[in-house]
PyMOL commands that place a pseudoatom at each C-alpha (Angstrom):
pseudoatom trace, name=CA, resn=UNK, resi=1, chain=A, elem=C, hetatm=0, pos=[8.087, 7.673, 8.455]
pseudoatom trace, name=CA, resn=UNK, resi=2, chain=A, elem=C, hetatm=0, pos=[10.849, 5.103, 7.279]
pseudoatom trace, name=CA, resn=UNK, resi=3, chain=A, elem=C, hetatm=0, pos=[12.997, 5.719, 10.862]
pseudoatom trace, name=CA, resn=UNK, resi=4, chain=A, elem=C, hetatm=0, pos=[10.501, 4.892, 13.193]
pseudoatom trace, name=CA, resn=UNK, resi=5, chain=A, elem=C, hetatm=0, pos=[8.671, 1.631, 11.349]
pseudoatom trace, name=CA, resn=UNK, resi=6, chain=A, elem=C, hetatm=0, pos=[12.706, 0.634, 11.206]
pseudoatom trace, name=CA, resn=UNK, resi=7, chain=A, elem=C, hetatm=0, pos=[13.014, 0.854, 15.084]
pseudoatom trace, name=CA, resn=UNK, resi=8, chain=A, elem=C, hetatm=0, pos=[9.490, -1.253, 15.731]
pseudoatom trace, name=CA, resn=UNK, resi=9, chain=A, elem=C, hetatm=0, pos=[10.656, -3.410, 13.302]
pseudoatom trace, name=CA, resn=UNK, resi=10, chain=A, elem=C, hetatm=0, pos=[13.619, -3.846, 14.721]
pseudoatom trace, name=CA, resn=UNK, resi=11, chain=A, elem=C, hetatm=0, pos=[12.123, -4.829, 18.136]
pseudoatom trace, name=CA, resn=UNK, resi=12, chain=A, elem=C, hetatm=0, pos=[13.729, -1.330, 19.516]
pseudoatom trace, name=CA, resn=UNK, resi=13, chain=A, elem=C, hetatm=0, pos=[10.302, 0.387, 19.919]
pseudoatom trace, name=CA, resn=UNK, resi=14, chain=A, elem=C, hetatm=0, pos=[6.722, -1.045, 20.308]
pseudoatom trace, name=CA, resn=UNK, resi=15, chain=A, elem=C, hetatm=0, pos=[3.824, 0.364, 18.361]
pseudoatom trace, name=CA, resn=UNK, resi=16, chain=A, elem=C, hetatm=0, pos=[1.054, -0.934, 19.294]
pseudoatom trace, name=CA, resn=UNK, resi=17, chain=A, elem=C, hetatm=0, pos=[-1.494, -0.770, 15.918]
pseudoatom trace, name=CA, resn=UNK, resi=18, chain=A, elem=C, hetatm=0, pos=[1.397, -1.417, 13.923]
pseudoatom trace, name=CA, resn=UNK, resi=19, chain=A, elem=C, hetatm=0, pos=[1.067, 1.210, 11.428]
pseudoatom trace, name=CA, resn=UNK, resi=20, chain=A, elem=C, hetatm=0, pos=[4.874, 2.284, 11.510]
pseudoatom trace, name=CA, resn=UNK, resi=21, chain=A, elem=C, hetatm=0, pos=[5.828, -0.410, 9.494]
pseudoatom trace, name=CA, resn=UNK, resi=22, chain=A, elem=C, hetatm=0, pos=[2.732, -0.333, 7.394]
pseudoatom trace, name=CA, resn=UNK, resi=23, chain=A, elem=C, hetatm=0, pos=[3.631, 2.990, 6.718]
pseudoatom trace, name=CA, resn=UNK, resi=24, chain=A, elem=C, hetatm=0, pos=[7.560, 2.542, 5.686]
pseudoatom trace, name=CA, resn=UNK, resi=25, chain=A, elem=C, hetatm=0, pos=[7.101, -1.148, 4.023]
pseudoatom trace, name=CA, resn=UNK, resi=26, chain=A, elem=C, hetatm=0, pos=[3.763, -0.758, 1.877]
pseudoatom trace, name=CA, resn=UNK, resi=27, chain=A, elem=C, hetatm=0, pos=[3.648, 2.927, 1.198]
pseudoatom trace, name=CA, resn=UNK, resi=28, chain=A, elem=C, hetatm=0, pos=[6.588, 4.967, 1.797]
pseudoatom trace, name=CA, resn=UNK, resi=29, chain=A, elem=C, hetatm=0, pos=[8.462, 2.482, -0.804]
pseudoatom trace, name=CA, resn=UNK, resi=30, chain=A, elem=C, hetatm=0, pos=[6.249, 2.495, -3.567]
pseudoatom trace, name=CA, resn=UNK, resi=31, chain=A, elem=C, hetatm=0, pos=[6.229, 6.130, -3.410]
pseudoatom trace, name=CA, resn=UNK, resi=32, chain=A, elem=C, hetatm=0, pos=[9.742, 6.455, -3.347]
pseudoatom trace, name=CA, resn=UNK, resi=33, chain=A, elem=C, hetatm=0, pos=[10.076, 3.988, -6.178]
pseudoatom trace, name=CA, resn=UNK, resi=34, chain=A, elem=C, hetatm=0, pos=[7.305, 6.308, -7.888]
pseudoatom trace, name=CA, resn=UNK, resi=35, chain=A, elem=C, hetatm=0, pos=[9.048, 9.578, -6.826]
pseudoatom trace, name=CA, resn=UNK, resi=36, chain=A, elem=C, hetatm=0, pos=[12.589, 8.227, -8.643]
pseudoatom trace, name=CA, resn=UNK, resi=37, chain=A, elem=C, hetatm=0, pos=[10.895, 7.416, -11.392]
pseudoatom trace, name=CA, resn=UNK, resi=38, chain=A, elem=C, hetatm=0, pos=[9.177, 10.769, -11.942]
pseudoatom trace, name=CA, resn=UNK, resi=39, chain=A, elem=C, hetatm=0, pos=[12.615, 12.408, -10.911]
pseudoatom trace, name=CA, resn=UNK, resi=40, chain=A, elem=C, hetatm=0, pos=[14.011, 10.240, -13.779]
pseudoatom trace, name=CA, resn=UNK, resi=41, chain=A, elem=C, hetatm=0, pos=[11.560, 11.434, -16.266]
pseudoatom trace, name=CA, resn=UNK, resi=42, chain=A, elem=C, hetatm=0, pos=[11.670, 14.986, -15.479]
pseudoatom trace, name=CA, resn=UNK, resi=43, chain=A, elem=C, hetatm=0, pos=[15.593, 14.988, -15.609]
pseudoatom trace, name=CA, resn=UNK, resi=44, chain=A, elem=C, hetatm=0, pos=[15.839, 12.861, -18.690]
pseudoatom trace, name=CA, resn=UNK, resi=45, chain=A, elem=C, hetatm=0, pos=[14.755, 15.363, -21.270]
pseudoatom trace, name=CA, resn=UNK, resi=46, chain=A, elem=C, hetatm=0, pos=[16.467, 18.608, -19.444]
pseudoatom trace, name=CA, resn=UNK, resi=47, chain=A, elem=C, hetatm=0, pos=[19.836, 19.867, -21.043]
pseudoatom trace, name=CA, resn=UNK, resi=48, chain=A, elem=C, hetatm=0, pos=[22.635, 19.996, -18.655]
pseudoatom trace, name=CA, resn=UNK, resi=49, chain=A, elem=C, hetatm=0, pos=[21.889, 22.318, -16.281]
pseudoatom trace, name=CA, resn=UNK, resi=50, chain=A, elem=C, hetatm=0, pos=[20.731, 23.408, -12.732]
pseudoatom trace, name=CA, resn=UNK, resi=51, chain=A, elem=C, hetatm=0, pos=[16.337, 21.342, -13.333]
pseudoatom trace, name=CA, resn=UNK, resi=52, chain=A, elem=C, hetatm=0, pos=[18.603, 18.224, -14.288]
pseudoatom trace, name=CA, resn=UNK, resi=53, chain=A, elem=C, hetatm=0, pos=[20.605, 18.316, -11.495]
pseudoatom trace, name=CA, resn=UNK, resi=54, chain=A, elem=C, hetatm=0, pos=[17.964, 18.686, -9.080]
pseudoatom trace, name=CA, resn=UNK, resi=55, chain=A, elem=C, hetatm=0, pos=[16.052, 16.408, -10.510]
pseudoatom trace, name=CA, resn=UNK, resi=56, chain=A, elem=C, hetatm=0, pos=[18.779, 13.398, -10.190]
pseudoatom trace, name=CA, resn=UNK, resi=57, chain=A, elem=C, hetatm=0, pos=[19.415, 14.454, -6.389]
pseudoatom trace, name=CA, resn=UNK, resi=58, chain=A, elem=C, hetatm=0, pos=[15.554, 14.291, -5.997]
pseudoatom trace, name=CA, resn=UNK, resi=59, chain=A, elem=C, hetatm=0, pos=[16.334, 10.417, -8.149]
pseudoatom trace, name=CA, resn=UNK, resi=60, chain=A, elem=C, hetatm=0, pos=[18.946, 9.573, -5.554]
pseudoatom trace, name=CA, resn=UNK, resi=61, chain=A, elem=C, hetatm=0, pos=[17.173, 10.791, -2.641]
pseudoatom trace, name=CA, resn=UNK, resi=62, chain=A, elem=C, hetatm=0, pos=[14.367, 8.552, -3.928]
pseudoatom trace, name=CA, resn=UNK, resi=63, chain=A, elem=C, hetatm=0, pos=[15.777, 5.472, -4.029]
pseudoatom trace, name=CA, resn=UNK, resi=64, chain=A, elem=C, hetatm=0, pos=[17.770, 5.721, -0.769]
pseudoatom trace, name=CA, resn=UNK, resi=65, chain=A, elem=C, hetatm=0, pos=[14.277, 4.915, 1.214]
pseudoatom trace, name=CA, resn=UNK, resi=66, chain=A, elem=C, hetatm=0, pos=[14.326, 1.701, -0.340]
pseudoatom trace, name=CA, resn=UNK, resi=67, chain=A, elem=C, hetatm=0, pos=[17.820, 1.153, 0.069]
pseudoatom trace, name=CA, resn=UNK, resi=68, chain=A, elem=C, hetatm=0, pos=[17.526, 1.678, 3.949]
pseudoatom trace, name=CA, resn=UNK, resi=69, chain=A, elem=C, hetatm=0, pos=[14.672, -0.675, 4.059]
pseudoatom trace, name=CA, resn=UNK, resi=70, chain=A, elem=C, hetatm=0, pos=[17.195, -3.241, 1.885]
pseudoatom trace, name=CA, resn=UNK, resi=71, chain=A, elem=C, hetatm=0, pos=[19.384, -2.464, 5.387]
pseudoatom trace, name=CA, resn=UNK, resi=72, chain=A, elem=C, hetatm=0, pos=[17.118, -3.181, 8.200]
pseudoatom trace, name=CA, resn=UNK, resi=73, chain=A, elem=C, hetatm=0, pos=[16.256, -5.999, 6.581]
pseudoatom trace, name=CA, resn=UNK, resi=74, chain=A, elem=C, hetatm=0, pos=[19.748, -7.365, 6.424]
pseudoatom trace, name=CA, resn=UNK, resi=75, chain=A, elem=C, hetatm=0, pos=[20.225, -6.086, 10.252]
pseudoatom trace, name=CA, resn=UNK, resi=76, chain=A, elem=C, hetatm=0, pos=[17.486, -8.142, 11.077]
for i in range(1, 76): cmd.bond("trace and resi %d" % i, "trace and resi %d" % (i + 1))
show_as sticks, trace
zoom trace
């Protein structure tokens, strides 16, 4: 989702109804933003163990959609 609305908007690819960066802009990083946050939640009452641990790689994994975005952007 994110890789290919990167590429169109990077002028590397043409789409022509422009839903690839609809897709990665307006949805995929709310719901990443959403996803960390749940990830957060889940992991923040856990004791140590293997649930919190998954659940802050799930957190990181999360907000490294928006990061990439942050990325192209600055390519651009």
């Amino acid at each position: 989702m994110s890789y290919r609305g990167a590429t169109v908007y990077l002028g590397l690819d043409t789409d022509p109804y422009g839903r690839d960066i609809m897709v990665g802009t307006s949805v995929g990083i709310p719901m990443a933003i959403a996803g960390a946050i749940s990830a957060y939640l889940a992991g923040q009452d856990q004791s140590k163990g293997l649930l919190r641990s998954l659940a802050y790689g799930l957190l990181v994994a999360n907000l490294l959609v928006p990061c990439a975005w942050g990325i192209v952007v600055l390519m651009k």
